[in-house]
Structure formats: C-alpha cells, structure tokens
NUTOR-183959 format. One record per residue (C-alpha): x, y, z; residue in three letters. Coordinates in pm, 1 decimal. Example, Ala and Ser with C-alpha at 12.3 -4.5 7.8 and 13.67 -1.06 7.14 Angstrom:
// NUTOR-183959
{site {1230.0 -450.0 780.0} 'ALA'};
{site {1367.0 -106.0 714.0} 'SER'};
This chain:
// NUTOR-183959
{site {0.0 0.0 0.0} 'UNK'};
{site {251.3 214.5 132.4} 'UNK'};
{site {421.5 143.5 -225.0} 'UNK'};
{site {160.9 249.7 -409.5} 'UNK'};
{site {80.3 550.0 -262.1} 'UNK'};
{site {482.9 641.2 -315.2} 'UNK'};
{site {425.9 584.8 -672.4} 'UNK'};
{site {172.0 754.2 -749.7} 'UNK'};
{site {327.3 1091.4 -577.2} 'UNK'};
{site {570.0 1010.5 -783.3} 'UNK'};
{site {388.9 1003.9 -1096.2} 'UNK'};
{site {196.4 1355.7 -983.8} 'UNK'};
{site {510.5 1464.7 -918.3} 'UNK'};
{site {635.3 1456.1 -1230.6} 'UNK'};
{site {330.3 1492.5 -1403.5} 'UNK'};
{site {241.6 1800.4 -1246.2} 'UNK'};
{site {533.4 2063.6 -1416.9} 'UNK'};
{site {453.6 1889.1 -1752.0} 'UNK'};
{site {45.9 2038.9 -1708.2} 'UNK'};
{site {170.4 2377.2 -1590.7} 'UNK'};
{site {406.3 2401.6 -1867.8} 'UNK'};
{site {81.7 2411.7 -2105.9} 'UNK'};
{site {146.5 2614.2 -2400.1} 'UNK'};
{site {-166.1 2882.9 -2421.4} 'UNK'};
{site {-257.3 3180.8 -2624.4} 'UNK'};
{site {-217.4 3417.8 -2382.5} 'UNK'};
{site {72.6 3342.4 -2206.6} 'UNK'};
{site {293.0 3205.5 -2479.6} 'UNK'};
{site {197.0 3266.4 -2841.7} 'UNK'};
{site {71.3 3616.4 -2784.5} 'UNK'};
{site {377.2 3777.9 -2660.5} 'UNK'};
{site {592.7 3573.8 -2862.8} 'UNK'};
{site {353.8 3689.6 -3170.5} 'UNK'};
{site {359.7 4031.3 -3069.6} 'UNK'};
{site {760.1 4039.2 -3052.5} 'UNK'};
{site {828.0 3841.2 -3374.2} 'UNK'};
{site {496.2 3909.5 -3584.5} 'UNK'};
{site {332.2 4215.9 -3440.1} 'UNK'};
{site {497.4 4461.2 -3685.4} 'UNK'};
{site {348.1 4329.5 -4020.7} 'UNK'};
{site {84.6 4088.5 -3887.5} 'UNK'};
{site {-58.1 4343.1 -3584.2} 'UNK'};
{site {-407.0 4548.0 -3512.6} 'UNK'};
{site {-289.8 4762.9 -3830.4} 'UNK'};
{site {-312.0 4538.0 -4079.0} 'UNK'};
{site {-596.2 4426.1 -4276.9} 'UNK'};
{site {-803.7 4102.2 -4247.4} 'UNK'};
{site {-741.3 3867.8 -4491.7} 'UNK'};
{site {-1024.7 3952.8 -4697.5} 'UNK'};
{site {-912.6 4248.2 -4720.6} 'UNK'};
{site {-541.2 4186.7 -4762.5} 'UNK'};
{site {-592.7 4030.2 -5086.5} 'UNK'};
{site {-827.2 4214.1 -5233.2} 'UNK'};
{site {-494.6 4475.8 -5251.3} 'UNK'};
{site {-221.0 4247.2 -5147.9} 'UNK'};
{site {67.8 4457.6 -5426.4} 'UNK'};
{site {-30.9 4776.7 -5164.2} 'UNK'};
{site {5.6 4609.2 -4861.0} 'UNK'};
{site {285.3 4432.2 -4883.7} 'UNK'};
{site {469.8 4737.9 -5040.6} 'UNK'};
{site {331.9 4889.1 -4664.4} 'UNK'};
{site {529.5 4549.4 -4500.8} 'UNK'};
{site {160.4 4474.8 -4419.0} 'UNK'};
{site {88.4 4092.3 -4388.7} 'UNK'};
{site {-286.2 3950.3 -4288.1} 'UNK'};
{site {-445.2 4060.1 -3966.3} 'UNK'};
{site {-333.3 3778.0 -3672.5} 'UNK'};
{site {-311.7 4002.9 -3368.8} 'UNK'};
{site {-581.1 3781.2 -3167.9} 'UNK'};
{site {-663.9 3436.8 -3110.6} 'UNK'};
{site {-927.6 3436.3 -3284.8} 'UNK'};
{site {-756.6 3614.8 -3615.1} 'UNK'};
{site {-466.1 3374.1 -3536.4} 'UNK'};
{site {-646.0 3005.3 -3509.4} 'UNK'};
{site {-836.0 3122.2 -3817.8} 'UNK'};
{site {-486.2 3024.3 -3997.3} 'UNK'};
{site {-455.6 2690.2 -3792.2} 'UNK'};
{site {-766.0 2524.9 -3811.8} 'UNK'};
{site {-1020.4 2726.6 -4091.5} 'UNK'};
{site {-1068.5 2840.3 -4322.2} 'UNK'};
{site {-696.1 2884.9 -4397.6} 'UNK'};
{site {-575.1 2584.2 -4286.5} 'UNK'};
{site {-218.3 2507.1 -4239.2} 'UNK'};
{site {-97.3 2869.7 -4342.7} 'UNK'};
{site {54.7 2934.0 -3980.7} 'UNK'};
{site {229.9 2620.8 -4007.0} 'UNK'};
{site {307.5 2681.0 -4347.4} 'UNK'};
{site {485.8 2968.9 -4317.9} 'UNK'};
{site {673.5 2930.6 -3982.7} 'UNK'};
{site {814.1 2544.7 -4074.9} 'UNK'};
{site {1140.2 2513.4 -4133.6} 'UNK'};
{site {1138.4 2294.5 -4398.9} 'UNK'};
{site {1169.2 1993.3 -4246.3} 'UNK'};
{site {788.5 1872.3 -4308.2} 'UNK'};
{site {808.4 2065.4 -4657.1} 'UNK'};
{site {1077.9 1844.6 -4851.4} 'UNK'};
{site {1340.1 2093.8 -4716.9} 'UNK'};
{site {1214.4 2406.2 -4802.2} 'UNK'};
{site {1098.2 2649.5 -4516.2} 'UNK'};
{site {800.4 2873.8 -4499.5} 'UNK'};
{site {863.8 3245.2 -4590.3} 'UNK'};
{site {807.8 3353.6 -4230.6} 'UNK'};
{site {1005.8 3090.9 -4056.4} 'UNK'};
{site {1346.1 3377.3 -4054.4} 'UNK'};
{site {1127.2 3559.4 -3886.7} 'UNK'};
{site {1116.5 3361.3 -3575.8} 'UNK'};
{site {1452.4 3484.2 -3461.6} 'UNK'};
{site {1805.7 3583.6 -3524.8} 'UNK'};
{site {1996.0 3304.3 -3503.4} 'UNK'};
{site {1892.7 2961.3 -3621.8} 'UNK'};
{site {1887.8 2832.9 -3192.1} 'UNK'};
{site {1625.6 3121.9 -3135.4} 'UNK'};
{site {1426.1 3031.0 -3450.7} 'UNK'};
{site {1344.5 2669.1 -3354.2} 'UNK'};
{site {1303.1 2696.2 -2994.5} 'UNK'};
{site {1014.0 2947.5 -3071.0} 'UNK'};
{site {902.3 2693.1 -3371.4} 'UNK'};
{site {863.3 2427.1 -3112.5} 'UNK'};
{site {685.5 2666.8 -2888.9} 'UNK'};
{site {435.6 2695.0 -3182.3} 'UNK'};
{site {446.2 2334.1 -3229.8} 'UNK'};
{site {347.8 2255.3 -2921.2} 'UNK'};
{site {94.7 2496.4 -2895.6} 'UNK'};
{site {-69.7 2383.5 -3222.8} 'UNK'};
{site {-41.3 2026.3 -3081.6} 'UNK'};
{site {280.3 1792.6 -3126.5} 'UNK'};
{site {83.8 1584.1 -3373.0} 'UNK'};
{site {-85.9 1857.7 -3555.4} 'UNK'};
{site {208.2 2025.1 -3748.2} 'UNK'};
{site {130.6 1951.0 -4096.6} 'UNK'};
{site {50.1 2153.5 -4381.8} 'UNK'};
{site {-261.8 2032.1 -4527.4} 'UNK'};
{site {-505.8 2258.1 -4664.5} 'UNK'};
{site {-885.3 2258.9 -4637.7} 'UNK'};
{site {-882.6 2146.1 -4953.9} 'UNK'};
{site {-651.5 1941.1 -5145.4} 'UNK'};
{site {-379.7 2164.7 -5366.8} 'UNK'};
{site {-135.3 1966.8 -5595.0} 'UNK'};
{site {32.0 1676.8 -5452.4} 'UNK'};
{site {-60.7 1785.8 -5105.3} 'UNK'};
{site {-361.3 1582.5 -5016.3} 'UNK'};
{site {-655.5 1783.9 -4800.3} 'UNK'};
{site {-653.2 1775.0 -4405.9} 'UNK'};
{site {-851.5 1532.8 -4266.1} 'UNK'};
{site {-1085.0 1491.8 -3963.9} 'UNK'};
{site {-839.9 1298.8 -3765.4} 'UNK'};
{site {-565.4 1571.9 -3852.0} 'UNK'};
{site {-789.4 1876.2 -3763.6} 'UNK'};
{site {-884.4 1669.4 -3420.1} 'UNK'};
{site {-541.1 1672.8 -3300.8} 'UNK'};
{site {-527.1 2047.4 -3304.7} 'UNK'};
{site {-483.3 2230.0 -2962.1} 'UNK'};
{site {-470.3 2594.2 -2989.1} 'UNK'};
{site {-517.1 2638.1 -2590.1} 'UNK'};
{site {-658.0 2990.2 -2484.0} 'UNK'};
C-alpha cells in the first residue's frame, strides 16, 4: 500500500510541471507573436479579406494579414486557412526541405528560430504540425478529420 501510494506521488510529481508548462494563447503565443509578428501581422493590418483584395499595396506597406488575436490567429490553424501558420513558420523539415517564408522571422539566429518553432508546435499540438489545406492543392492531399482533431490551440 505504502508502495503504491509512493508511486503515485511520484507520478503527480512529475506529471504536475509537464500540465503547468501548457502552451496557451495568452501566455505564450501572444507575446511571442507580438515580438516576432506584431509589426506586419498586428491590429494595423488588414483582415485577410481584405489583404488580398490589394495584397501589391500592402505588402509594399510590409503589411501581412491581420493575426493580432486568437481568434484572427487560429483562423490560420484550423479554418478556413488551414495550415498557413504552419506553413509559413516550418522550417522545412515537413516541406521536402524548403521552409516557410516567415520561418526567418522567428529569430536571429537559427537556436532562437526553432526553440520558438517548437513553442508553436506545441501549442498547435505535437501531432498537428502539418501543412494540409482545407482542400486538397497539388500533390498535397486535403486535411482530414483525424488531422484537424489533433489540433490544440489552448486559450
């Protein structure tokens, strides 16, 4: 008995630092946007629609699509732009070795740039990284239900 019970502190123990190291919205990914993103992607720019209705003026204004809240931001994760966050901040490694036109952007030096990527990862969920569309484009097949059901996105 006495055995047990050790254990399972032991378990809660460990267990316990792995749930309050959750990656969230508003304590991770929002700050971390802010810092790396906020300039091009932030409360100035336009939404999407938007965006590419004029896409040559914005981007000559280092404007990028509207992502400065969670909801603007999962709306790139899950639909109806699926994948394009993950997309754009890979660093090749899921994309045949080519990396996504914001992944530079994640930091200065390549150490800085893929310990924020994995902060993404993880907050996308570890098995939802991929960059499926809603709808199949090319080779690349369309996301499915089981793919979309491993995404996290935690508030």
């Amino acid at each position: 008995m006495l055995r047990n019970m050790m254990a399972a502190c032991l378990v809660l123990g460990i267990s316990s630092p792995v749930l309050a190291a959750d990656v969230t919205y508003r304590k991770d990914i929002a700050p971390l946007f802010k810092a790396k993103c906020g300039y091009c992607h932030g409360a100035e720019s336009p939404y999407l629609g938007d965006f590419n209705e004029n896409k040559a003026k914005f981007e000559a204004d280092s404007l990028g699509p509207r992502m400065d809240s969670y909801a603007d931001l999962i709306f790139y994760v899950g639909w109806p732009d699926t994948g394009a966050l993950m997309r754009r901040l890979d660093d090749g490694k899921n994309a045949g070795g080519k990396a996504g036109n914001m992944y530079k952007r994640l930091g200065s030096s390549e150490e800085e740039r893929q310990k924020n990527l994995a902060l993404f990862k993880e907050w996308v969920g570890p098995d939802a990284w991929n960059l499926n569309r809603w709808k199949a484009k090319g080779d690349v097949p369309a996301i499915t239900k089981e793919q979309v059901d491993k995404i996290k996105v935690k508030y």
